[in-house]
C-alpha positions in Angstrom: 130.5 -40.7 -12.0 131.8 -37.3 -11.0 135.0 -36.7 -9.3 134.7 -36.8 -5.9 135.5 -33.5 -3.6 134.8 -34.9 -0.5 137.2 -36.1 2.2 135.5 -38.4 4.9 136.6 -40.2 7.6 134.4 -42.0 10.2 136.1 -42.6 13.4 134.9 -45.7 16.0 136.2 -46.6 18.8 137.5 -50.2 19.1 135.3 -52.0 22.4 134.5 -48.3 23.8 133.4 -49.3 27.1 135.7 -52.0 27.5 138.7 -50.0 26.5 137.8 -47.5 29.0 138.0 -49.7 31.9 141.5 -51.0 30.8 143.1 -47.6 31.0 141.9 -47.5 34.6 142.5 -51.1 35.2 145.4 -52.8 32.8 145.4 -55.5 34.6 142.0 -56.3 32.5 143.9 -56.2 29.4 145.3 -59.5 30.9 142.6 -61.7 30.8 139.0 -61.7 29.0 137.2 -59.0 30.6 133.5 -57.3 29.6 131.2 -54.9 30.5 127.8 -55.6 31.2 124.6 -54.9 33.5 123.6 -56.1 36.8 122.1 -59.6 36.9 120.4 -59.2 39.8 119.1 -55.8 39.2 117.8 -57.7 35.6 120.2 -56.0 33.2 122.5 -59.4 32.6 123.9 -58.4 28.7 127.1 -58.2 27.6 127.6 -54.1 26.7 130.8 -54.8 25.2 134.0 -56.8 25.3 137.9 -56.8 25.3 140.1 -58.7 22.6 140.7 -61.8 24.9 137.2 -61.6 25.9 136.1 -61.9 21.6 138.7 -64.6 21.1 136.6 -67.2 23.1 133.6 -65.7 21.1 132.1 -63.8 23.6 129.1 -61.3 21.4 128.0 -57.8 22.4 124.4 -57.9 23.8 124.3 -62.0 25.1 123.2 -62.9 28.2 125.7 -63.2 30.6 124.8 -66.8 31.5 125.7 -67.7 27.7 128.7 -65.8 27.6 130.5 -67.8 31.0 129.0 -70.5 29.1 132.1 -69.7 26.8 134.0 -68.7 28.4 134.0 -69.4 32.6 136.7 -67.1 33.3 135.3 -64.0 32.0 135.7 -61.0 34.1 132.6 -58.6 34.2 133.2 -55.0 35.6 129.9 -52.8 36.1 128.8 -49.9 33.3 129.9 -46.4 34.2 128.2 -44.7 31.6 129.1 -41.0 32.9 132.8 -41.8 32.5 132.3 -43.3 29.1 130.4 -40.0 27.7 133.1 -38.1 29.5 135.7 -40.0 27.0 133.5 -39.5 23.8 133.6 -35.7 24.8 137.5 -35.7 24.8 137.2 -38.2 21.8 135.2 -35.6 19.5 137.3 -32.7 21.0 140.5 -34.1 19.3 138.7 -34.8 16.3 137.7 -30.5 16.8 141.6 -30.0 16.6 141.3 -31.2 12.6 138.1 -30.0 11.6 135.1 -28.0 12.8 132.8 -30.6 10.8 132.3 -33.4 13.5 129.4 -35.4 13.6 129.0 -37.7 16.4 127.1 -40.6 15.3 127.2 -42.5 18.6 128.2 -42.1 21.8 131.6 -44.2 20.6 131.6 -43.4 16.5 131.7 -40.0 14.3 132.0 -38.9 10.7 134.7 -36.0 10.3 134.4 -34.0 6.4 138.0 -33.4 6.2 137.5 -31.2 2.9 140.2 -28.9 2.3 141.5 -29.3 5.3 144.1 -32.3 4.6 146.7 -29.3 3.4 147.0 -28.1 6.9 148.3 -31.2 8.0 150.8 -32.5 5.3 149.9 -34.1 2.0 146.2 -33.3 0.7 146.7 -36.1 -1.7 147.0 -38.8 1.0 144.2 -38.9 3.4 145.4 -42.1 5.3 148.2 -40.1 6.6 146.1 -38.1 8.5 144.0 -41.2 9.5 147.0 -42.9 11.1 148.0 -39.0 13.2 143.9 -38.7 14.4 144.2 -42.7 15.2 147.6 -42.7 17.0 147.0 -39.4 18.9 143.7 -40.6 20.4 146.1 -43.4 21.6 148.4 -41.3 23.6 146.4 -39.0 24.9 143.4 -40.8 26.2 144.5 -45.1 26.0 141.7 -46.1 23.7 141.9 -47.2 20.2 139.9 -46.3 17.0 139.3 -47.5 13.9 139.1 -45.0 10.6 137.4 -45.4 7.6 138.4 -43.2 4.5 136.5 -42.2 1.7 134.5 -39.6 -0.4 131.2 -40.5 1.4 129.6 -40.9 4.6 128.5 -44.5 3.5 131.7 -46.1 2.9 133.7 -44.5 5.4 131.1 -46.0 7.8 131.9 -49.2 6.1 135.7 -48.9 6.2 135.9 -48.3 9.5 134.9 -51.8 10.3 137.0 -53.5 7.7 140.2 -53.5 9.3 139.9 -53.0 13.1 141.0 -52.7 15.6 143.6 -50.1 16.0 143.6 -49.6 12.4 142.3 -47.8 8.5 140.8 -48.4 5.7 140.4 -46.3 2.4 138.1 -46.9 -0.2 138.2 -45.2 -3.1 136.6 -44.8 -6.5 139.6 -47.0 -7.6 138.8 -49.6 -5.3 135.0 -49.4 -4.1 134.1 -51.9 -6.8 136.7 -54.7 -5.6 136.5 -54.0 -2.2 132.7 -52.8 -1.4 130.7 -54.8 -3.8 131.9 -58.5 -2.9 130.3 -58.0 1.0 127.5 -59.6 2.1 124.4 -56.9 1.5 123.7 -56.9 5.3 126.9 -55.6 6.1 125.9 -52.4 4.6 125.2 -49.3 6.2 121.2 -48.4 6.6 120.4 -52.3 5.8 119.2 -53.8 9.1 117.9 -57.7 9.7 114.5 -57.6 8.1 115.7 -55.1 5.4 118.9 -57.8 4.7 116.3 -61.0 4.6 113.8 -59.1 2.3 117.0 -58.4 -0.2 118.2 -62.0 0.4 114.5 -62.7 -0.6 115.0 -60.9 -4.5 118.4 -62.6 -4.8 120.0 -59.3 -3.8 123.3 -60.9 -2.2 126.0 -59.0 -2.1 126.5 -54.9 -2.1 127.7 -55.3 -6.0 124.2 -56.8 -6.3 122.5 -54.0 -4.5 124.6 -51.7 -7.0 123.8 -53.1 -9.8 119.4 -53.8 -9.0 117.0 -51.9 -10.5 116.3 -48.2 -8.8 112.6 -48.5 -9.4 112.1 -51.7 -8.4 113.8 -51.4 -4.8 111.8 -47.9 -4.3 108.6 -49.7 -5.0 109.2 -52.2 -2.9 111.6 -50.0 -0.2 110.2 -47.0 -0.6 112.4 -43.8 -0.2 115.1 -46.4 2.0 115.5 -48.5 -1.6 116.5 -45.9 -2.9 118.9 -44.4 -1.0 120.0 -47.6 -0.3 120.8 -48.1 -4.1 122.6 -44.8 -4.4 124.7 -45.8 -1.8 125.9 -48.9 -3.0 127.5 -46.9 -6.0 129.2 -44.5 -4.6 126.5 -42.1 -4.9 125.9 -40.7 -0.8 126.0 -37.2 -0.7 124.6 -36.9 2.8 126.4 -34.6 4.5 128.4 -34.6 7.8 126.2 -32.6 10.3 128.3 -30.8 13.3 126.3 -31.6 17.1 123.6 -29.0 17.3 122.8 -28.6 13.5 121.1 -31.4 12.9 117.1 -32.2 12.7 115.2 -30.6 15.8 114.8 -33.2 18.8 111.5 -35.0 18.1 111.2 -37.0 21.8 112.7 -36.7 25.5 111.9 -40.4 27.0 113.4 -42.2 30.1 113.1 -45.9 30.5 113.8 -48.3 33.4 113.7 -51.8 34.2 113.5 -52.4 37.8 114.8 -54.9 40.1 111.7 -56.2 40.9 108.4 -56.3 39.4 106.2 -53.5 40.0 103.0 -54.3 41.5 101.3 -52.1 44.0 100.1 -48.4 43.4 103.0 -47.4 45.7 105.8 -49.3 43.3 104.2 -47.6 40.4 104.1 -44.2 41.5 107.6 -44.6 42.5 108.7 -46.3 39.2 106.8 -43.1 37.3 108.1 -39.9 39.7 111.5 -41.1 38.7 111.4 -40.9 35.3 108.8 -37.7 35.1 111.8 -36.2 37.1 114.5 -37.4 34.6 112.6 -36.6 31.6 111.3 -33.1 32.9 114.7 -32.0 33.8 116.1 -33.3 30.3 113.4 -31.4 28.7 114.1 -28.2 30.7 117.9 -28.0 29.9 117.1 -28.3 26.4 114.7 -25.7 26.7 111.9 -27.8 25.1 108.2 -28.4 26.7 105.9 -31.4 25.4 102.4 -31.3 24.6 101.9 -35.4 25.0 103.0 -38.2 27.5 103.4 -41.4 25.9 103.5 -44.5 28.8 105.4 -47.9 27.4 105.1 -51.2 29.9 106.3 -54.1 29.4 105.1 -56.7 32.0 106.6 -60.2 33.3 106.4 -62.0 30.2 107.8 -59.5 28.3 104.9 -58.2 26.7 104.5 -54.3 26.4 102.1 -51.4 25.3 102.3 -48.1 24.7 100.0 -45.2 25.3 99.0 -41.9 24.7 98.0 -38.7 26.3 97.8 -35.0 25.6 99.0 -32.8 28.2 96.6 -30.3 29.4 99.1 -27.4 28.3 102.9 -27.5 27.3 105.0 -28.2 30.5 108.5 -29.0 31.3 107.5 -30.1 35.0 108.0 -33.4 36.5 104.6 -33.2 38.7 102.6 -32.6 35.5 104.2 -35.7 33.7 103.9 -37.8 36.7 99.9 -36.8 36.9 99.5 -37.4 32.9 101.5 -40.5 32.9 99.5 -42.4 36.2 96.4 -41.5 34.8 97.5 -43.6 31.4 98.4 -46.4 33.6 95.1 -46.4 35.6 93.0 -46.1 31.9 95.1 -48.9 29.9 96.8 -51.2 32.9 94.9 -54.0 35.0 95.1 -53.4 38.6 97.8 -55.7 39.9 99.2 -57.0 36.9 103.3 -56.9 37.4 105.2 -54.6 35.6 108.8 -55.3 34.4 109.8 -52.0 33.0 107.9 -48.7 32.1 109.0 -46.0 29.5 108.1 -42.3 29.8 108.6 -40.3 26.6 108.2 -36.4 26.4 106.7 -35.7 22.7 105.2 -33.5 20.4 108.2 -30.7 21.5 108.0 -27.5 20.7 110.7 -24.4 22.4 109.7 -23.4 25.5 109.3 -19.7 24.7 106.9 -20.7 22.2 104.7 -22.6 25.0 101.8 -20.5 26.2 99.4 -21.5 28.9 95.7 -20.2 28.8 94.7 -19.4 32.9 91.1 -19.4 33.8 89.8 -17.1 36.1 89.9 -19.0 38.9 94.3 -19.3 38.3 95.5 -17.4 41.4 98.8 -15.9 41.0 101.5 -18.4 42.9 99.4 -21.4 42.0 100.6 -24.7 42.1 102.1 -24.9 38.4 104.1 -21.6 40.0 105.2 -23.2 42.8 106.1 -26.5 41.0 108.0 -24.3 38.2 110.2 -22.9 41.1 110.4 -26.3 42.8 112.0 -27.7 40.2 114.2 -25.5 38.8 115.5 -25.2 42.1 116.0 -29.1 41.5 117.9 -28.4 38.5 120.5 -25.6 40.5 121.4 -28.0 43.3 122.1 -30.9 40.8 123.6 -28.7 38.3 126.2 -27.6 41.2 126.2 -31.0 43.6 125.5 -33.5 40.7 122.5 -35.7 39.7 122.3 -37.9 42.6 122.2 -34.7 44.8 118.6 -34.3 45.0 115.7 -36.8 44.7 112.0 -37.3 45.2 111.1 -38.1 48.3 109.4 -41.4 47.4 112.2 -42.1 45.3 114.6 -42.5 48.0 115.9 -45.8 49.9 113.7 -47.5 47.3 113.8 -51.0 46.8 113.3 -51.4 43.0 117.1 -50.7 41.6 116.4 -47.0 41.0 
């Protein structure tokens, strides 16, 4: 194996959401305390959990019935998700004062290459030095706690940083990947979800050291491209690299999704349900400066049972009205009349940049038409909301409703 050059560290912050709430409330760090949806509104999970909260084995994504189950004291405080992207921002802006290679990976987790930067900050020969200053300083400034993994790739560091939390490192190292990597259990590994896992499991693939030490060809016959990544990465061999915000792949899909408070079943609930999300996905789509040139409907009814369909647009738009027009007639086509509906999805594909979109008028296309008027409409939308905040401005259907929107 060659030397390694590299220098990564992948950053996650210990119970994100929960930690959140305990700088604004530390009284929660007093007694088991998660975060988690709405019962009545349907959305009864667990999002995450405090320490006290884990200690009478309280899991991320349970119901909340099975969770008091466990544990009948548990406090539950509601999501605020715009505060909790608020602290990723400052999060990944102290990870900016280190290096200009920061990758967010989730809203609560992000690789930083730290490459000939380690210098700067005291020894280059001792990595965890830095990791503890990053770890300690997010700390003091902002009250949450991460954990950092250390290593020469993204796959390891990704693995380290669960090894030792919370509030703590890990290295691994080519001295010490085969002792401390290998022995895990192969679904711990990074890229190896549940089925993935069991198919392993399946070719007495137990362990990461057995993952390592397969045959290449036989897991990319049976894996494809995945088995062999997979492989590679299992000895020390990920050479992916760490990808700042905004240089990544180009955005492949804009899509909204809600479930509601109460089953949709008249025309009225559904065209309600479907302006609401036309309007969120339209106005996503136009501050990325992106236009689709397909609607794509998902429902999921009582039962849990879903679909999803497809439409072309007639032209690349960015407008709520046209999505909301494109994504009813789906419904009428591929929905019985009457049937409830739990949830619906609209998703915004096919993308391309809107200065690439043209539009072919016919004749008959009067200057100030309604796709004009709509254009205006609704970047008019965009002004108030961008100056007065989301909730500013609604569709007029869309307000006083009764479905949890």
């Amino acid at each position: 194996m060659e030397s390694p050059e590299r220098t990564i560290f992948h950053c996650d912050c210990d119970a994100f959401f929960a930690s959140v709430e305990e700088t604004f409330h530390p009284e929660y760090k007093n007694q088991p305390m998660a975060v988690a949806g709405d019962p009545e509104n349907r959305h009864g999970i667990i999002l995450a959990k405090n320490a006290l909260a884990k200690r009478c084995g309280v899991k991320t994504a349970e119901t909340i019935w099975s969770a008091r189950q466990k544990c009948p004291g548990l406090l539950l405080a509601p999501p605020r998700h715009h505060t909790y992207g608020e602290f990723c921002r400052r999060v990944n802006l102290i990870y900016a004062q280190y290096t200009d290679r920061v990758e967010p990976f989730s809203i609560d987790e992000s690789f930083l290459d730290l490459t000939g930067c380690l210098h700067l900050f005291g020894d280059a020969e001792n990595p965890a030095a830095l990791a503890h200053r990053i770890r300690k300083q997010v700390e003091r400034e902002l009250g949450v706690t991460i954990s950092v993994g250390v290593s020469w790739n993204k796959a390891f560091a990704k693995l380290g940083s669960d090894r030792n939390k919370p509030n703590n490192i890990c290295c691994i190292t080519p001295a010490n990947f085969t002792q401390t990597v290998w022995p895990l259990p192969v679904g711990e590994f990074f890229g190896v979800g549940k089925n993935t896992a069991e198919s392993l499991r399946k070719w007495g693939i137990l362990t990461i050291g057995d993952l390592a030490r397969a045959d290449a060809l036989f897991l990319q016959r049976h894996l494809g491209k995945q088995g062999a990544q997979l492989h590679l990465c299992a000895n020390g061999l990920d050479t992916s690299p760490v990808v700042p915000a905004g240089q990544g792949e180009a955005v492949k899909s804009v899509g909204n999704s809600i479930t509601f408070k109460r089953d949709l079943t008249t025309q009225r609930d559904i065209r309600t349900g479907v302006l609401a999300l036309a309007d969120s996905v339209a106005s996503r789509l136009r501050a990325q400066n992106l236009k689709c040139r397909t609607v794509q409907v998902t429902i999921k009814d009582a039962a849990l049972k879903s679909i999803q369909r497809q439409k072309q647009c007639p032209h690349p738009t960015d407008l709520a009205a046209e999505l909301t027009r494109t994504a009813l007639e789906l419904i009428a086509e591929t929905w019985q009349p009457m049937r409830p509906i739990r949830l619906l999805c609209i998703t915004a594909q096919n993308l391309l940049p809107a200065d690439e979109a043209t539009q072919q008028l016919s004749l008959f296309d009067a200057p100030g038409g309604d796709a004009q008027k709509n254009e205006r409409l609704e970047q008019t939308m965009d002004h108030i909301r961008e100056k007065y905040g989301n909730g500013s401005i609604l569709p007029g259907a869309v307000v006083k409703n009764d479905l949890g929107i």
